[in-house]
MDAnalysis code that builds the backbone (N, CA, C; Angstrom):
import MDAnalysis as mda
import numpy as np

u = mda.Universe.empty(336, n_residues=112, atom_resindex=np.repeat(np.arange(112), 3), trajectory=True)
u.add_TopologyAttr("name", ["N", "CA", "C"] * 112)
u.add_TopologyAttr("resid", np.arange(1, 113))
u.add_TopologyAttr("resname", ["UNK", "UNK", "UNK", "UNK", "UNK", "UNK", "UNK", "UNK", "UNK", "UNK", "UNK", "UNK", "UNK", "UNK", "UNK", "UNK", "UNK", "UNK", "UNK", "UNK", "UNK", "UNK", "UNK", "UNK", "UNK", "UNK", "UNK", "UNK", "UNK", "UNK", "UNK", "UNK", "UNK", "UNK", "UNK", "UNK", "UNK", "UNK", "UNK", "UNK", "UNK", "UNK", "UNK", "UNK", "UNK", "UNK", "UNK", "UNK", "UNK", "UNK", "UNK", "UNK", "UNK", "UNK", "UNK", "UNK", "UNK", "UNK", "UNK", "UNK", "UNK", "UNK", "UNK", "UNK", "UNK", "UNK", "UNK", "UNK", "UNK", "UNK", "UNK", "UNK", "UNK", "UNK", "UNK", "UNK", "UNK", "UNK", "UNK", "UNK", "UNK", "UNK", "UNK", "UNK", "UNK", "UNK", "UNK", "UNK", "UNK", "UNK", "UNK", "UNK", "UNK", "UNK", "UNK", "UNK", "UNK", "UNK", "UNK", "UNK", "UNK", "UNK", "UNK", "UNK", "UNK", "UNK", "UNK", "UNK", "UNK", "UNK", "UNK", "UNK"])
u.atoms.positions = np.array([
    [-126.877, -93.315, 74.348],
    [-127.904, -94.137, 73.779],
    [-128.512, -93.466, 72.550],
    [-128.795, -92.234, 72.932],
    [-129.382, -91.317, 71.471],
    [-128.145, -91.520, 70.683],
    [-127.079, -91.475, 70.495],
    [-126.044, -90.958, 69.538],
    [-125.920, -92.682, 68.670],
    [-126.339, -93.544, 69.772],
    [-126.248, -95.147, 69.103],
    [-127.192, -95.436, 68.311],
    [-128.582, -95.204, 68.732],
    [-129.789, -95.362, 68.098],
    [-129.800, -94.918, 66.500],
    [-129.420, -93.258, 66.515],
    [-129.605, -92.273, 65.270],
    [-128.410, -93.172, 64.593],
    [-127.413, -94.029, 65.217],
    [-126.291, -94.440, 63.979],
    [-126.974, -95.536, 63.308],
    [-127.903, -96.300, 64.332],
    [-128.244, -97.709, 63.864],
    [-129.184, -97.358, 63.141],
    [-129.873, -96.628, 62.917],
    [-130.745, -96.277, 62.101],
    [-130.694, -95.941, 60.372],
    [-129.200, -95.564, 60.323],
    [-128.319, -95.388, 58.828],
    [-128.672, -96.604, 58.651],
    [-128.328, -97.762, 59.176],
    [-128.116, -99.058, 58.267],
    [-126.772, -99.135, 58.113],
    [-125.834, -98.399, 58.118],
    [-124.584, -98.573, 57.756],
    [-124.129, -99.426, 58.466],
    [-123.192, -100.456, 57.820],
    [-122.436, -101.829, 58.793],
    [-121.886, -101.230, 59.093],
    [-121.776, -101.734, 60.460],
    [-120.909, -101.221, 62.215],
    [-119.954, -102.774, 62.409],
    [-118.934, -102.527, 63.040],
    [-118.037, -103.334, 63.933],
    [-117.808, -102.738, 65.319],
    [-118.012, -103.774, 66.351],
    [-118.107, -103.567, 67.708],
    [-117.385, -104.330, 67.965],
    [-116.283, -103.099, 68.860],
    [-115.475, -104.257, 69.770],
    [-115.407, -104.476, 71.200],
    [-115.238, -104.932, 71.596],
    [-115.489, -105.258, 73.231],
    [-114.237, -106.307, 73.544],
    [-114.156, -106.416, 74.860],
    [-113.235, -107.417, 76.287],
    [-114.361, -108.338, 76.401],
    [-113.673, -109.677, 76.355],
    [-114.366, -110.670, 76.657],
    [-114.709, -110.277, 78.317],
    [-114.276, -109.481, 79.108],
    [-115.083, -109.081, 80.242],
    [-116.320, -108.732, 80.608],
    [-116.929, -108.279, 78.744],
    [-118.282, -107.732, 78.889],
    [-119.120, -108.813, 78.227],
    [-118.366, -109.603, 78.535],
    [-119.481, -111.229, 77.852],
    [-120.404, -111.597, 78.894],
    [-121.449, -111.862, 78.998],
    [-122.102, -112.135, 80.616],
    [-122.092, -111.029, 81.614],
    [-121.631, -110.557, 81.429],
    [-121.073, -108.959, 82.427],
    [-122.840, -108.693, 83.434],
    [-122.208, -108.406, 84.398],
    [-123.479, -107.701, 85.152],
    [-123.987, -106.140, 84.655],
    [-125.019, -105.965, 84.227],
    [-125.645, -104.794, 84.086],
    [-125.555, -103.951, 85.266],
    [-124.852, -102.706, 85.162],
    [-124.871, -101.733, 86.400],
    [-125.884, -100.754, 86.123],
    [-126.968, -100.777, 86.954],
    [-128.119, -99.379, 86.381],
    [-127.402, -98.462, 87.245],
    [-127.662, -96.777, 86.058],
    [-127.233, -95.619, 86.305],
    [-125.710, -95.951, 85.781],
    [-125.390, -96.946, 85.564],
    [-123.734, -96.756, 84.398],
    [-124.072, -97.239, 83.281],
    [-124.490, -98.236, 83.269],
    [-124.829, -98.686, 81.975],
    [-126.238, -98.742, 81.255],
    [-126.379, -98.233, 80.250],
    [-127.190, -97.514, 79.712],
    [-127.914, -98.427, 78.497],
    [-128.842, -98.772, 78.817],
    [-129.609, -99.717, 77.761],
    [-129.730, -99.329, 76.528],
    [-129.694, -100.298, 74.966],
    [-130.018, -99.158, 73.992],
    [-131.095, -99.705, 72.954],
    [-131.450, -100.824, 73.724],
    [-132.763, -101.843, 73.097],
    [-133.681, -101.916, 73.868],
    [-134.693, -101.882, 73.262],
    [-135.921, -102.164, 74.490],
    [-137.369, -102.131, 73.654],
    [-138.006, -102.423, 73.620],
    [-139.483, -103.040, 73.356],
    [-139.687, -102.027, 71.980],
    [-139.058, -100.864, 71.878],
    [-139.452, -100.106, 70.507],
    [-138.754, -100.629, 70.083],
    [-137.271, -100.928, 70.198],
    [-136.083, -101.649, 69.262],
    [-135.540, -102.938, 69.846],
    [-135.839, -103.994, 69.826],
    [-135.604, -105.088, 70.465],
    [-134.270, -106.033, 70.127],
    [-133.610, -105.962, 70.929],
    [-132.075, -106.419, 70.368],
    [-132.259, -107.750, 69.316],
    [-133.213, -108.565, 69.501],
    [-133.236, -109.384, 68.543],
    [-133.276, -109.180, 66.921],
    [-134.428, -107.956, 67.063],
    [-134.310, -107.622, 65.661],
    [-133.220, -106.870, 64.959],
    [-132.468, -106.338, 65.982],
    [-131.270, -105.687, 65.474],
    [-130.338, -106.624, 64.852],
    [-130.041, -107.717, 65.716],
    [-128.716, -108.696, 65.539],
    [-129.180, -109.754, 65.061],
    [-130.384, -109.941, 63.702],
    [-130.807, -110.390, 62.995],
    [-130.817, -109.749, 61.554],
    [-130.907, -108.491, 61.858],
    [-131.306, -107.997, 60.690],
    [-130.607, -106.464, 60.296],
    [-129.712, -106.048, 61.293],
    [-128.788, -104.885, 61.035],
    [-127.313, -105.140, 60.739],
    [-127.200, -104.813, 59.720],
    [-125.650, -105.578, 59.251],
    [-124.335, -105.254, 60.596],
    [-124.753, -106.211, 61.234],
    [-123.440, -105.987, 62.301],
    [-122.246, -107.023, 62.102],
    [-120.689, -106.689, 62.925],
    [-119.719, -107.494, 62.958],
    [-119.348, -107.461, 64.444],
    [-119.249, -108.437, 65.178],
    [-118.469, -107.950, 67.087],
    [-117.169, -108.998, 66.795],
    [-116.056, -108.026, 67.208],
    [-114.830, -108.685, 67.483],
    [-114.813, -108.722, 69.180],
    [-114.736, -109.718, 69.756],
    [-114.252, -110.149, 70.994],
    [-113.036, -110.579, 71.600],
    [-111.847, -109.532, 71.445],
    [-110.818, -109.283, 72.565],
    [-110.924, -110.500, 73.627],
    [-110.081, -111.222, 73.529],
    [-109.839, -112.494, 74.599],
    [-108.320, -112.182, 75.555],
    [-108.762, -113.717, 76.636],
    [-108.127, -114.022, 77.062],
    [-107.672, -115.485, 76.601],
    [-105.979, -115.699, 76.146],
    [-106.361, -116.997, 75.903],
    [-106.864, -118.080, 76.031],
    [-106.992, -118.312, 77.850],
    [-108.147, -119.137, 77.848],
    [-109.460, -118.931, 78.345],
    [-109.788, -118.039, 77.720],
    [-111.174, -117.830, 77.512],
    [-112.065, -117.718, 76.254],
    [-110.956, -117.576, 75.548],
    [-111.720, -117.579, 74.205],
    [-112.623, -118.514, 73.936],
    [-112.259, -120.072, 74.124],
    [-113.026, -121.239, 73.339],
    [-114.690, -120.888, 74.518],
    [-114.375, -120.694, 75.330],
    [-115.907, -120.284, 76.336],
    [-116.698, -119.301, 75.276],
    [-116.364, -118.167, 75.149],
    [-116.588, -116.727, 74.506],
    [-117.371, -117.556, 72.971],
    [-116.252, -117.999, 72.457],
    [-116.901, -118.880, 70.953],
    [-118.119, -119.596, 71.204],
    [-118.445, -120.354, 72.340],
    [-119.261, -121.465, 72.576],
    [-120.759, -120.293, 72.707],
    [-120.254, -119.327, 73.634],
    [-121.465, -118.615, 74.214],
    [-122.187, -117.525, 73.027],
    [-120.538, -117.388, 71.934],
    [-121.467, -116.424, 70.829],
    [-122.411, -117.162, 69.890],
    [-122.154, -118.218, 69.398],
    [-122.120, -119.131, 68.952],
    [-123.904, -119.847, 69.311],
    [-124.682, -119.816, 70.803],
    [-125.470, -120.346, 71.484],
    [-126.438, -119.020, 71.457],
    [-125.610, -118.023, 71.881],
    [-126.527, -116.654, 71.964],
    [-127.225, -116.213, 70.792],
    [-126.402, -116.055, 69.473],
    [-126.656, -115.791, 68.194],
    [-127.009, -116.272, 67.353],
    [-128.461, -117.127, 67.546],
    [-128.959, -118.334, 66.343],
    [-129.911, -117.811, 65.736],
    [-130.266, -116.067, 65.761],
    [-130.867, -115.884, 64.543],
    [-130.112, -114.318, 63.804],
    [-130.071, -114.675, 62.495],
    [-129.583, -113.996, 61.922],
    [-128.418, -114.382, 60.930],
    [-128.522, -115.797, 60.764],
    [-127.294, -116.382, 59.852],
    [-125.929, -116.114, 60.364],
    [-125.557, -116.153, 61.786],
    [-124.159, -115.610, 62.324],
    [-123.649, -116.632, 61.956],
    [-122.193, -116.026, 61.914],
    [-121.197, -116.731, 61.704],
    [-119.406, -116.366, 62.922],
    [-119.375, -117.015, 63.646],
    [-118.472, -117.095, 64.757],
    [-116.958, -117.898, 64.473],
    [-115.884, -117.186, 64.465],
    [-114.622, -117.840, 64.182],
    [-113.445, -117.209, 64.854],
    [-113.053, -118.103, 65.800],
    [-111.425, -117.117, 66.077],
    [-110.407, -116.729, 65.174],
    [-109.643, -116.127, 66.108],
    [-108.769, -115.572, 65.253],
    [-107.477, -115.545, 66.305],
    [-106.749, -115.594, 65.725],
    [-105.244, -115.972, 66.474],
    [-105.070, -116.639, 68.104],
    [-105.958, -117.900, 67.366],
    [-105.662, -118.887, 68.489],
    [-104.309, -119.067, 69.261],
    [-103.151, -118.670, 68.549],
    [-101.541, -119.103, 69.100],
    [-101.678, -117.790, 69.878],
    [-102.130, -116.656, 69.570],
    [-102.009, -115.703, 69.794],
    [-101.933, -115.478, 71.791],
    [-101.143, -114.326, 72.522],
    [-101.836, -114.814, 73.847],
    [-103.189, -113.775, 74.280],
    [-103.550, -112.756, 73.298],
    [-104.723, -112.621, 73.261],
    [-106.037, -112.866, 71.993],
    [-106.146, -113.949, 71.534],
    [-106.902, -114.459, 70.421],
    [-108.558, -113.577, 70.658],
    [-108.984, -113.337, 69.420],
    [-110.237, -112.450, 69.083],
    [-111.214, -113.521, 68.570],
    [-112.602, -113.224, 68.907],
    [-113.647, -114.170, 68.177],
    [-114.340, -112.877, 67.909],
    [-114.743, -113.543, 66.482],
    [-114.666, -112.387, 65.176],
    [-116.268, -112.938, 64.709],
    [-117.600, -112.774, 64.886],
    [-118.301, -112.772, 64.323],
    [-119.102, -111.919, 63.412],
    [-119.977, -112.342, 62.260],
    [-120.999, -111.422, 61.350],
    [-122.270, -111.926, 61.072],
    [-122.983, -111.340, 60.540],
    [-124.252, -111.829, 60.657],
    [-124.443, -111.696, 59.344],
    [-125.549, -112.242, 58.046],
    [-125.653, -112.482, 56.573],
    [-126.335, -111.046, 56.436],
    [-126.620, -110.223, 56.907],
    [-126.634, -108.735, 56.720],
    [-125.020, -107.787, 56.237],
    [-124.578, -107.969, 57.556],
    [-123.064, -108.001, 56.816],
    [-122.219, -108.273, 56.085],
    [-122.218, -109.441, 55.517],
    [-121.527, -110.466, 55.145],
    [-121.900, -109.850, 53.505],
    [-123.574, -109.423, 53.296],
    [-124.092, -108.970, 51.963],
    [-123.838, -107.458, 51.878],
    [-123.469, -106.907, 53.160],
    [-122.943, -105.128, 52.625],
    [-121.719, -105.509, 52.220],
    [-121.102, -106.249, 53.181],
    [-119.700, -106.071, 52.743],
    [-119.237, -106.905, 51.095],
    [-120.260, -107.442, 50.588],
    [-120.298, -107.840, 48.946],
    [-120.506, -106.735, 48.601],
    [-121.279, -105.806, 48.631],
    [-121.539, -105.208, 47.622],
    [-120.238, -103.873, 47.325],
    [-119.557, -104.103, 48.827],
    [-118.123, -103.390, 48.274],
    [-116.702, -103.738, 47.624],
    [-117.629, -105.378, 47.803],
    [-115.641, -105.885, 47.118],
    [-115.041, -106.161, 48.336],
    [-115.654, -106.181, 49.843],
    [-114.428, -106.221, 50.853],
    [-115.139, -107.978, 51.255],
    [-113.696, -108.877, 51.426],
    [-114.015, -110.013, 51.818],
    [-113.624, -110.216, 53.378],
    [-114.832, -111.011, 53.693],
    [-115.130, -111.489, 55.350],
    [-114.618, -112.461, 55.686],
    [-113.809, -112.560, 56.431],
    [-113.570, -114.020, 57.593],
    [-114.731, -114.711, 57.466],
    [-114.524, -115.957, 57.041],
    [-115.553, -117.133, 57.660],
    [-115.400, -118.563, 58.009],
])
């Protein structure tokens, strides 16, 4: 949690990837380790810290995964799109307009 905090704190755009397993996932206390909370409140992070989450699917789970990022993430200008739907493990690839403006200012272009 310390080593996450001191990164988010750069500002530097991050990409997170995860298993659509950890979509909804049950919180295990004493394994899983919180890294938001009332000093840093996940809202303001994934509003306003240039993030990207790729979500590792199952093929049919993806269009669920899209619906739920999609419902979860309505502040922060996200933007949610699969990616290799034919695929038999297709990714949903979102960013938020934090990102979307670091990654202008390098010349690198975003999925949208």
């Amino acid at each position: 949690m310390l080593f996450k905090r001191c990164y988010y704190l750069t500002r530097i755009p991050a990409v997170v990837f995860i298993h659509d397993d950890k979509v909804d996932c049950e919180v295990k206390i004493g394994k899983c380790h919180y890294l938001f909370d009332q000093g840093a409140p996940w809202g303001d992070f994934a509003s306003t810290y240039p993030l990207c989450i790729w979500v590792a699917c199952e093929r049919g789970s993806y269009r669920s995964v899209l619906d739920k990022c999609r419902a979860h993430f309505s502040v922060g200008d996200w933007i949610f799109v699969p990616y290799g739907e034919s695929n038999p493990y297709p990714i949903v690839i979102g960013h938020n307009k934090a990102f979307r403006e670091s990654c202008s200012g390098i010349d690198v272009r975003v999925i949208e």
